[in-house]
Residue frames relative to the residue before (quaternion, step in Angstrom):
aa qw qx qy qz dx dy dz
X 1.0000 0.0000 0.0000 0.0000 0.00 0.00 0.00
X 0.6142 -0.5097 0.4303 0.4217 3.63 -1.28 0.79
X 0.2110 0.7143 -0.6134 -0.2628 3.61 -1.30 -0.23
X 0.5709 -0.7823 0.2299 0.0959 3.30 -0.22 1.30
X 0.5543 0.4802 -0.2884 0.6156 3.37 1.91 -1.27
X 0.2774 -0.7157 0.6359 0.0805 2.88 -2.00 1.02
X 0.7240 0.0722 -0.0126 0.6859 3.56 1.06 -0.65
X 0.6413 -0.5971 0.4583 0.1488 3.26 -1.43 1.28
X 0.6325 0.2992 -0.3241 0.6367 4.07 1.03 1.51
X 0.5183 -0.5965 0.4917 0.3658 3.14 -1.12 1.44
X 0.1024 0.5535 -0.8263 -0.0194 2.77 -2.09 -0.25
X 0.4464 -0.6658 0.5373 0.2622 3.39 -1.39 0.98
X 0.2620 -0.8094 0.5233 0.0491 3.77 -0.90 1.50
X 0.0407 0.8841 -0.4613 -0.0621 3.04 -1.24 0.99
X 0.2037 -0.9364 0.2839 0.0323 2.85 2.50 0.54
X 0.3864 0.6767 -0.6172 0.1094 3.90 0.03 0.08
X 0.0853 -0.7414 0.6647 0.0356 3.20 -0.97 0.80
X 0.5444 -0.3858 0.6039 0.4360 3.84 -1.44 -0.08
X 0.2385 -0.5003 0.7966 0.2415 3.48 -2.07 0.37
X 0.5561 -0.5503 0.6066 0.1411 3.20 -1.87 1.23
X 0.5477 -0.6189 0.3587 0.4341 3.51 -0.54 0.69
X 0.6606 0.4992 -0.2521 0.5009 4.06 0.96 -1.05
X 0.4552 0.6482 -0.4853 0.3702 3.55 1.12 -0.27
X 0.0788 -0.6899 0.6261 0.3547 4.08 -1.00 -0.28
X 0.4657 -0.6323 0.5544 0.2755 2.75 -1.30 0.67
X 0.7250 0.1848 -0.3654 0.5539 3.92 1.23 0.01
X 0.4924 -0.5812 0.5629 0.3208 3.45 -1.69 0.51
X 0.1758 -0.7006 0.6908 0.0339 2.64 -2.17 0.18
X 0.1557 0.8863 -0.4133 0.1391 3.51 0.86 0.76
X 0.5938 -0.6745 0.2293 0.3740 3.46 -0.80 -0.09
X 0.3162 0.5351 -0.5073 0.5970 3.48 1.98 1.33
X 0.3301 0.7227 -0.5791 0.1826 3.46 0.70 -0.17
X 0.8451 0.2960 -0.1644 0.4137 3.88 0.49 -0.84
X 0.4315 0.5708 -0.3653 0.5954 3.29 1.90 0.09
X 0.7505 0.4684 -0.2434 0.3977 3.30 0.38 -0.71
X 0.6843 0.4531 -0.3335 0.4639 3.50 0.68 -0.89
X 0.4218 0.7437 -0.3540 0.3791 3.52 1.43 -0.88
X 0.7410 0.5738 -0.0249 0.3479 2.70 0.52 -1.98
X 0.7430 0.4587 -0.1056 0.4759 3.38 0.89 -0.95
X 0.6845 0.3961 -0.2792 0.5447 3.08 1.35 -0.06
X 0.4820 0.5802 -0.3946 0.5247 3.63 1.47 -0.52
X 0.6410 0.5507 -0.2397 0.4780 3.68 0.72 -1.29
X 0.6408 0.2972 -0.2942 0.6438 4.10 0.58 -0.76
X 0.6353 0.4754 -0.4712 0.3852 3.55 -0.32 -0.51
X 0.8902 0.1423 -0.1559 0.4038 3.70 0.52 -1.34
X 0.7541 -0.0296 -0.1739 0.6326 3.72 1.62 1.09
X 0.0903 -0.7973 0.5948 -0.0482 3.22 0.21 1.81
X 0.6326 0.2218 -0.4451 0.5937 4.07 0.78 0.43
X 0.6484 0.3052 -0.6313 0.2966 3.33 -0.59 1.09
X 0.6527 0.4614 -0.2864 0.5283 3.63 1.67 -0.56
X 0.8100 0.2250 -0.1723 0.5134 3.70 0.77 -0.76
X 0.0095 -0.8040 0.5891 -0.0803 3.68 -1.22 0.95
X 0.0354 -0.9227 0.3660 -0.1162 3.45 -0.81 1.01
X 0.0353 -0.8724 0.4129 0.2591 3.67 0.67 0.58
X 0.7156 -0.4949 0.3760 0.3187 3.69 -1.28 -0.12
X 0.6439 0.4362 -0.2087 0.5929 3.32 -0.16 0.86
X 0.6675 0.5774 -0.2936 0.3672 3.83 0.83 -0.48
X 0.3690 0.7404 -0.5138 0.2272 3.73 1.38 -0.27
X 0.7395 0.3529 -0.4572 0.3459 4.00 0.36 -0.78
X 0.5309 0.6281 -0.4244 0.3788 3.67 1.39 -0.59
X 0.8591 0.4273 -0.1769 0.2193 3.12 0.93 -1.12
X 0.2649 0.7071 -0.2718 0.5967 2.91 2.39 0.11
X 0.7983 0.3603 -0.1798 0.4479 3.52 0.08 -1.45
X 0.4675 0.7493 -0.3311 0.3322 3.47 1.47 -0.69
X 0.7231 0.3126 0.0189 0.6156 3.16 0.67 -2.44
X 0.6049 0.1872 -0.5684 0.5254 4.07 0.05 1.07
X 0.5005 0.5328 -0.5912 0.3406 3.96 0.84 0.02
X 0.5914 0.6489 -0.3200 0.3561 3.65 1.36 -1.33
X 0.7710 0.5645 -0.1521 0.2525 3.03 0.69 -1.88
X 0.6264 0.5081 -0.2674 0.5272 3.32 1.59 -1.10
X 0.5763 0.6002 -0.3715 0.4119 3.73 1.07 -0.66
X 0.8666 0.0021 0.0270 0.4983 3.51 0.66 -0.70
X 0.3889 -0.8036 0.4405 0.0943 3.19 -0.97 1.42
X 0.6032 0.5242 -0.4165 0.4334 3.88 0.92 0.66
X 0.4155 0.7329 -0.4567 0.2856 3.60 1.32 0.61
X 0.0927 -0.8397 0.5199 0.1265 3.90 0.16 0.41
X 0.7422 0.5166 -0.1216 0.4094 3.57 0.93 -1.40
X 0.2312 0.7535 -0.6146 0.0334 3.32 -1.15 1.08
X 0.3116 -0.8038 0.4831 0.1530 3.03 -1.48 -0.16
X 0.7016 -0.4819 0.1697 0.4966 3.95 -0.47 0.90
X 0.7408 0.5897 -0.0900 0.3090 2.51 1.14 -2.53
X 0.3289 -0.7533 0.3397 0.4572 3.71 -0.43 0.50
X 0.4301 0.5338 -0.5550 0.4712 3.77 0.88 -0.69
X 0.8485 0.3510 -0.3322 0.2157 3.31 -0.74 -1.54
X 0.6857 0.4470 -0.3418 0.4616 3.38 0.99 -0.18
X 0.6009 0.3815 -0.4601 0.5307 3.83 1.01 0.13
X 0.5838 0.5045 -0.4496 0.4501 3.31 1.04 -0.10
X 0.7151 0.4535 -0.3156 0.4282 3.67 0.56 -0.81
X 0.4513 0.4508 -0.5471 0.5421 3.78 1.34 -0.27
X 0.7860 0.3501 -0.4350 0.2654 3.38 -0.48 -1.34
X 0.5762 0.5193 -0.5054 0.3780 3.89 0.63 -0.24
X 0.6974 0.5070 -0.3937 0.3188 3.50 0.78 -0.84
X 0.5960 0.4657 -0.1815 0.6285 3.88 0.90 -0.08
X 0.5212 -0.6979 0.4536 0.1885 2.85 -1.10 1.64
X 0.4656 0.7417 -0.3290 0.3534 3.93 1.15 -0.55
X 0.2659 -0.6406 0.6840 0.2262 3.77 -1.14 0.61
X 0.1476 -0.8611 0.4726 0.1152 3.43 -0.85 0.91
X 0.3095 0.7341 -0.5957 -0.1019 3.68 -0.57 0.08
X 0.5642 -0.6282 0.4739 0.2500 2.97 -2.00 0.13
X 0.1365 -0.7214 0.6588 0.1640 3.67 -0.29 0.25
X 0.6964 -0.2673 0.6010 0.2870 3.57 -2.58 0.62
X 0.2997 -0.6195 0.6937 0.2125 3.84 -0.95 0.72
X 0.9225 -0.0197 -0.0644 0.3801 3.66 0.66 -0.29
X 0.5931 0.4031 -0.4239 0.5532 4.22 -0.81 -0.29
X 0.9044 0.1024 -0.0367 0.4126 3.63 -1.46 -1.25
X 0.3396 -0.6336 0.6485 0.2506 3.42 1.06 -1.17
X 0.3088 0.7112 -0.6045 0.1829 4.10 0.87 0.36
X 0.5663 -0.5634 0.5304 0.2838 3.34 -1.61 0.72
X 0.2016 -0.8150 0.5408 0.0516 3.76 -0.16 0.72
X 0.7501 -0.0759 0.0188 0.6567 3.87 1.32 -0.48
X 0.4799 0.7056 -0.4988 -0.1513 2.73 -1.95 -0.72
X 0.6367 -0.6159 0.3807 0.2650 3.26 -1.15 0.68
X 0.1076 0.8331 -0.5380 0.0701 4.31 1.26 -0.42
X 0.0903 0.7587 -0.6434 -0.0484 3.86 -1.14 1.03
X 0.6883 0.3776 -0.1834 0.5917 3.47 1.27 -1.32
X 0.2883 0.6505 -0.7007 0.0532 3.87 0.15 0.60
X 0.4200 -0.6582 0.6196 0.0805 3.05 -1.83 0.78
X 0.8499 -0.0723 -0.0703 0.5172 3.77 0.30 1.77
X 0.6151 0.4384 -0.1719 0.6324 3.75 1.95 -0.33
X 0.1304 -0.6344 0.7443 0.1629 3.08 -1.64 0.26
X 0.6605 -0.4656 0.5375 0.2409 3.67 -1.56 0.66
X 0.7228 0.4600 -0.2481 0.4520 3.66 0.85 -1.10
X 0.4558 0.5538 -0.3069 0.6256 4.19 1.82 -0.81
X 0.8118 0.3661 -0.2548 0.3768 3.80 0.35 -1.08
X 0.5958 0.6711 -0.3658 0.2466 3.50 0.80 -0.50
X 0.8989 -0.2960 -0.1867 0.2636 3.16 -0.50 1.23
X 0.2971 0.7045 -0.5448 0.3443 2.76 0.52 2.13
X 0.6410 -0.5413 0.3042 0.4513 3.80 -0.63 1.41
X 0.6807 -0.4219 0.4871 0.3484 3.82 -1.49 0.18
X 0.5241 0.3007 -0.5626 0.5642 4.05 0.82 -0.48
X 0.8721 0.3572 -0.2892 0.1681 3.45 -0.46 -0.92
X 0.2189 0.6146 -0.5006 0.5690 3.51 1.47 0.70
X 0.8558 0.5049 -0.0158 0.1112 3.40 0.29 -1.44
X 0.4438 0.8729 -0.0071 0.2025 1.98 2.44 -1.19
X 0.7240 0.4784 -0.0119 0.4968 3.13 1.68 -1.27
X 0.4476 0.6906 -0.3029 0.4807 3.18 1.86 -0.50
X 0.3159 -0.8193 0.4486 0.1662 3.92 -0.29 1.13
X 0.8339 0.1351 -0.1657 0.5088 3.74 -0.30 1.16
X 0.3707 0.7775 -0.4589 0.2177 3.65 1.93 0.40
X 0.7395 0.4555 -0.2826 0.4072 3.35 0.77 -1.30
X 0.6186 0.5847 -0.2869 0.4395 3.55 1.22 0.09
X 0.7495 0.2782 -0.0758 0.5960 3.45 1.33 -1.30
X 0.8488 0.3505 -0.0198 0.3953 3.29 0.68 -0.65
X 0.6740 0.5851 -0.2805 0.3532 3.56 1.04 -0.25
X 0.5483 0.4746 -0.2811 0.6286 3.23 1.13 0.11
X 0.6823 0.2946 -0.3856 0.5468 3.49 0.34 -0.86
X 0.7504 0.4067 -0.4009 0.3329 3.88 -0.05 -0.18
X 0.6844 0.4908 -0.3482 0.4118 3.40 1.08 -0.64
X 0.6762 0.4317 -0.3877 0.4539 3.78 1.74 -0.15
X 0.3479 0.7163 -0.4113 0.4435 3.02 2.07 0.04
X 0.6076 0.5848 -0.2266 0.4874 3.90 0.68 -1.53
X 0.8392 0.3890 -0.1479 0.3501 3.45 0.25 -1.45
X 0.7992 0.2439 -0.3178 0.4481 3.51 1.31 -0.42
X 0.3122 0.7476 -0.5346 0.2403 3.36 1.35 0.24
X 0.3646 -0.7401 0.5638 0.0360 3.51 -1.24 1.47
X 0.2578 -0.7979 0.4552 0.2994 3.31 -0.87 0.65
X 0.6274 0.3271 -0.4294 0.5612 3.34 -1.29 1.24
X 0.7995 0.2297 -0.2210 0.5092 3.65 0.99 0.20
X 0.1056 0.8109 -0.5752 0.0205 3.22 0.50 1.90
X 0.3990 -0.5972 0.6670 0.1984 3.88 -1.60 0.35
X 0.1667 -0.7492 0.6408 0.0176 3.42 -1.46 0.43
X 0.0813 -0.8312 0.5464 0.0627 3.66 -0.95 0.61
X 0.3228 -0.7192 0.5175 0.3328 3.71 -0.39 -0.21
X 0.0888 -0.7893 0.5907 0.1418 3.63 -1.45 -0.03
X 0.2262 -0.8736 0.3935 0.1754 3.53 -0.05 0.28
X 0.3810 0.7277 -0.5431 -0.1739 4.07 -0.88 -0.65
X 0.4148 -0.6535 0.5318 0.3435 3.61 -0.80 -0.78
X 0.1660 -0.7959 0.5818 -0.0231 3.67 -0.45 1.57
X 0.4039 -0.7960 0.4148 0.1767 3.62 -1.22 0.86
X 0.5276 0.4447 -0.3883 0.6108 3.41 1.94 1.40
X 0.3541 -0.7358 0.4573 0.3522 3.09 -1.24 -0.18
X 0.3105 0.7012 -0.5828 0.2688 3.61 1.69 0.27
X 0.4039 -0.6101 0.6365 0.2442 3.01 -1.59 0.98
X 0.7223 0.4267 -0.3144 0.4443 3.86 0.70 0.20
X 0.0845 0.8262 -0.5553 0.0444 3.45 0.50 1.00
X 0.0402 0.6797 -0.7199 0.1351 4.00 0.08 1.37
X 0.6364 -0.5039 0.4636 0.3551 3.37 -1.83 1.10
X 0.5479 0.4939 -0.6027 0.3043 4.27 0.63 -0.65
X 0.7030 0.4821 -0.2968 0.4305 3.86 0.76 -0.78
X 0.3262 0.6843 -0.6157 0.2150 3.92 0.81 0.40
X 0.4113 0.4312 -0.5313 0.6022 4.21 0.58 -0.60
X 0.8519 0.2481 -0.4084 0.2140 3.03 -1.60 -0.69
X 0.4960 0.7867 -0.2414 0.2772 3.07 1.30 -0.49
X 0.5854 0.5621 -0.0674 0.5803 2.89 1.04 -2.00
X 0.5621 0.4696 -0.3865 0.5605 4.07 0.64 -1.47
X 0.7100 0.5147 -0.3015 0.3742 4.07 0.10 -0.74
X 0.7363 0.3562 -0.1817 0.5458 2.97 0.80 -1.25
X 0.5461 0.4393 -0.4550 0.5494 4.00 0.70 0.00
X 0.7117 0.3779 -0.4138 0.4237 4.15 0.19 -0.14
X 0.4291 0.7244 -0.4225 0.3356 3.57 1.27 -0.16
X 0.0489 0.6898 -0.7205 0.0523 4.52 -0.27 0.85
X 0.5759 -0.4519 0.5868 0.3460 3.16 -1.80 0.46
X 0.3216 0.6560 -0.5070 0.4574 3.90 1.02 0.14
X 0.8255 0.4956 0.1541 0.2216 2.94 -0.06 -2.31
X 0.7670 0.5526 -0.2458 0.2143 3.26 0.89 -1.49
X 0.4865 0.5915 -0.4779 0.4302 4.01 1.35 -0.38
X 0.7028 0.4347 -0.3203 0.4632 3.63 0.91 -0.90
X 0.7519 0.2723 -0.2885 0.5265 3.79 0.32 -0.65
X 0.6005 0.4911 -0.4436 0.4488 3.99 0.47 0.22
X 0.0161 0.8653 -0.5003 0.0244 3.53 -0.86 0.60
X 0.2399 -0.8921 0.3679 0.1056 3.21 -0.28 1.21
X 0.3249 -0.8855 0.3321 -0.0098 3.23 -0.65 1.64
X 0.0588 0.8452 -0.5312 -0.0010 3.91 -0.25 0.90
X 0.2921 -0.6666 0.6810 0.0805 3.34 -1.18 0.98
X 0.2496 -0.6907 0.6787 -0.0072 3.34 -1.23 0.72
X 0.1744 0.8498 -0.4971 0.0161 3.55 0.47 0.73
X 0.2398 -0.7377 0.6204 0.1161 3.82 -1.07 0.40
X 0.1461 -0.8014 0.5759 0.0686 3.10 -1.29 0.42
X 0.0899 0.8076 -0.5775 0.0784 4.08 -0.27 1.06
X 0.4233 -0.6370 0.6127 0.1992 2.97 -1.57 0.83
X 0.2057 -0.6543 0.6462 0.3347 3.99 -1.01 0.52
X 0.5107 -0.7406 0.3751 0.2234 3.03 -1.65 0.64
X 0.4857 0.6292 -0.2836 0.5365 3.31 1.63 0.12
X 0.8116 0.3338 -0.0563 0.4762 3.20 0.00 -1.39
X 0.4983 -0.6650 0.4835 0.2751 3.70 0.79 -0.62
X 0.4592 0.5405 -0.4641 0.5306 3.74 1.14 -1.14
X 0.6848 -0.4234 0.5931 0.0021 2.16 -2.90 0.46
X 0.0113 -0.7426 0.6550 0.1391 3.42 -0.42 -0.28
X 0.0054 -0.7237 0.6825 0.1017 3.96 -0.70 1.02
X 0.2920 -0.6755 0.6754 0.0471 3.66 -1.02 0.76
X 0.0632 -0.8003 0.5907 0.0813 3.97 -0.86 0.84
X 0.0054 -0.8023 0.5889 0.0975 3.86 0.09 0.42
X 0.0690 -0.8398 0.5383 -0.0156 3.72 -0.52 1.00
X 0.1287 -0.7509 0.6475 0.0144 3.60 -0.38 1.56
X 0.1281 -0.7571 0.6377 0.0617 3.88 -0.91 0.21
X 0.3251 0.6426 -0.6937 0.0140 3.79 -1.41 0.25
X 0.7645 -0.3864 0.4323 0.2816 2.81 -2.01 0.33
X 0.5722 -0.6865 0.3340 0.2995 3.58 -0.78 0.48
X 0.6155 0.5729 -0.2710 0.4686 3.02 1.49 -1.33
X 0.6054 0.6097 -0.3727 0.3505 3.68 1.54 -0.27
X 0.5898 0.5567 -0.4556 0.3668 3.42 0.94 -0.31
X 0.7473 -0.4179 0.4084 0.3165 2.75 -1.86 0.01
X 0.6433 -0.3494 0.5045 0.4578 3.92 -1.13 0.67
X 0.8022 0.3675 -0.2675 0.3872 3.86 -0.19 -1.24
X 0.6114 0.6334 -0.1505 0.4498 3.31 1.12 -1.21
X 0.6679 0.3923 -0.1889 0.6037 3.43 1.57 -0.46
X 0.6439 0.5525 -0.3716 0.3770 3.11 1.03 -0.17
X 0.6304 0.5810 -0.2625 0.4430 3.24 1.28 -1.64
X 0.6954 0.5097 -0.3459 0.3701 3.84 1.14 -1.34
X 0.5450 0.5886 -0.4035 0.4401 3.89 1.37 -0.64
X 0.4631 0.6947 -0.3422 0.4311 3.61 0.96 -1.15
X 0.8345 0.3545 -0.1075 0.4080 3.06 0.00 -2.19
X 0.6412 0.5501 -0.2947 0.4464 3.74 0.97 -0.66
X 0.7701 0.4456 -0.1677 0.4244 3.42 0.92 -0.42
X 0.5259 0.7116 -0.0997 0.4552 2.93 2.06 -0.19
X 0.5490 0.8083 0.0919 0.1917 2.26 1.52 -1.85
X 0.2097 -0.8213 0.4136 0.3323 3.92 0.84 0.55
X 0.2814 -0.8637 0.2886 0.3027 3.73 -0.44 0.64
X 0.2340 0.6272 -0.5927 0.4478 3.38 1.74 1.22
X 0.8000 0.2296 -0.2196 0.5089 3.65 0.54 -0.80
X 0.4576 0.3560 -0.6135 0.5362 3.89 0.24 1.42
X 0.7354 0.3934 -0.4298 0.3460 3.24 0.19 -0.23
X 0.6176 0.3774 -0.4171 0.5497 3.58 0.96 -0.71
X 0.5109 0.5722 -0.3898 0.5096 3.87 0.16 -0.19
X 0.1936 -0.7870 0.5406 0.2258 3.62 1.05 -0.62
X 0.5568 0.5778 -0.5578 0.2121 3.67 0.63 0.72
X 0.3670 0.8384 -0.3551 0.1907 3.82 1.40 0.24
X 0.6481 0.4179 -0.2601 0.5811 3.25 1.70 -0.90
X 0.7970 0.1328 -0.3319 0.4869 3.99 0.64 0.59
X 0.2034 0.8799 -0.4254 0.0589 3.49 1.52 -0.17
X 0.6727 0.5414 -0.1195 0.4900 3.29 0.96 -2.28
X 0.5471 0.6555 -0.3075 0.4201 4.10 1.08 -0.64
X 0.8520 0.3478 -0.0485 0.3882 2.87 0.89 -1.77
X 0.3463 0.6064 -0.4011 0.5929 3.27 1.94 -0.20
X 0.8245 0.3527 -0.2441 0.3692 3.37 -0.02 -0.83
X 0.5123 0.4474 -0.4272 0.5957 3.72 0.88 -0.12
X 0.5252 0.6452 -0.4329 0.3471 4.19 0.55 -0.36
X 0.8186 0.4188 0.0434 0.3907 2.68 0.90 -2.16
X 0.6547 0.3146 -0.4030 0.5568 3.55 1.35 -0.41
X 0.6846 0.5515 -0.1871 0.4384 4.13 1.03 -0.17
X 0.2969 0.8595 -0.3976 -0.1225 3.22 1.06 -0.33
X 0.7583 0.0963 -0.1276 0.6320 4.14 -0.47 0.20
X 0.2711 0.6745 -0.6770 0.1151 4.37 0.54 0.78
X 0.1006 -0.6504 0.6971 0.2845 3.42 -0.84 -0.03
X 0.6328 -0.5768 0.3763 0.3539 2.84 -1.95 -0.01
């Protein structure tokens, strides 16, 4: 699994890098069949909290699901209809898809979103890139500019990827706000005893492509998850660093504020345990 921290103190990240041609831009890991599973159980029993779509998006979403299809060669299923078939690509692939405005606001225009991490696809759907962002503590200061020249010079056939990281008190790989109760019930069994095993550190792998028709964006979310106590000794160090660093406008959106001080302490009396 990625781990994203480099030195043991926050610092707002904005990591974009180029993708290497041989790189994929989708995964294939060994959730690969958990995950697609999953993504279809989820749409089947609440396809408007997982799937969202604005009016006007059919050529995006056309170009979207042959952007999918050409990316990865284990898609078999389709379907006449175009939604249902950019929907059925995006289930087949372990990725959260959405579509984004190739230009002005940058509005979200679709997407397909199972593993979100504090968001739902159906909250995001067409509202411009500041206001995606909006909640993000220190964006419009650190980050808004650099993404919005980030949006505007992004070339097609040259997509870039960053990473994002946090540490949730479940292991559902679908953390939508309808599940915030159960949450909290998680995050209240969390002890400085306890917390490497019930904390889990979360990384997104996100990409970012331009179609070559339409102009939109394509944002890809790959989401890897483990248990804290799984990381590495060093890897546990660097996250205590960063956690303690950490402004506590951004633990709390991160949602690690209501076990944060637990898990700091399971760091420090445990340092590098594994499981």
């Amino acid at each position: 699994m990625i781990f994203p921290l480099k030195k043991p103190v926050f610092e707002h990240q904005f990591g974009i890098r180029a993708i290497a041609d041989d790189e994929p831009l989708l995964a294939h890991d060994e959730f690969f069949e958990d995950h697609v599973i999953l993504k279809r159980l989820l749409i089947n029993d609440d396809p408007q909290n997982y799937v969202a779509l604005t009016p006007g998006c059919l050529e995006s979403v056309v170009e979207t699901t042959r952007w999918i299809r050409n990316q990865s060669d284990s898609l078999l299923d389709r379907a006449d209809e175009p939604i249902t078939d950019f929907v059925t690509a995006a289930i087949g692939v372990q990725e959260d898809i959405v579509i984004c405005q190739g230009e002005d606001d940058f509005a979200v225009m679709a997407g397909v979103v199972c593993f979100p991490s504090g968001w739902s696809i159906a909250e995001k759907i067409g509202l411009p890139l500041s206001e995606v962002h909006g909640p993000v503590p220190g964006f419009a200061s650190a980050m808004a500019e650099s993404t919005r020249t980030l949006m505007d010079r992004l070339k097609v056939g040259r997509p870039v990827s960053r990473t994002n990281w946090g540490v949730r008190a479940s292991a559902r790989w679908d953390q939508s706000p309808k599940h915030s109760a159960s949450f909290a019930r998680e995050a209240e069994k969390i002890t400085c005893d306890n917390a490497g095993h019930r904390c889990h550190f979360r990384v997104e792998r996100q990409t970012l492509s331009r179609l070559e028709r339409t102009g939109d964006i394509v944002f890809t979310i790959h989401t890897m998850q483990c248990p804290v106590v799984d990381l590495t000794a060093e890897q546990q160090r660097i996250l205590l660093g960063v956690l303690t660093t950490c402004p506590a406008e951004t633990l709390t959106y991160k949602g690690i504020s209501v076990f944060g001080d637990r898990l700091c302490g399971w760091l420090r009396a445990e340092p590098g345990k594994s499981a």
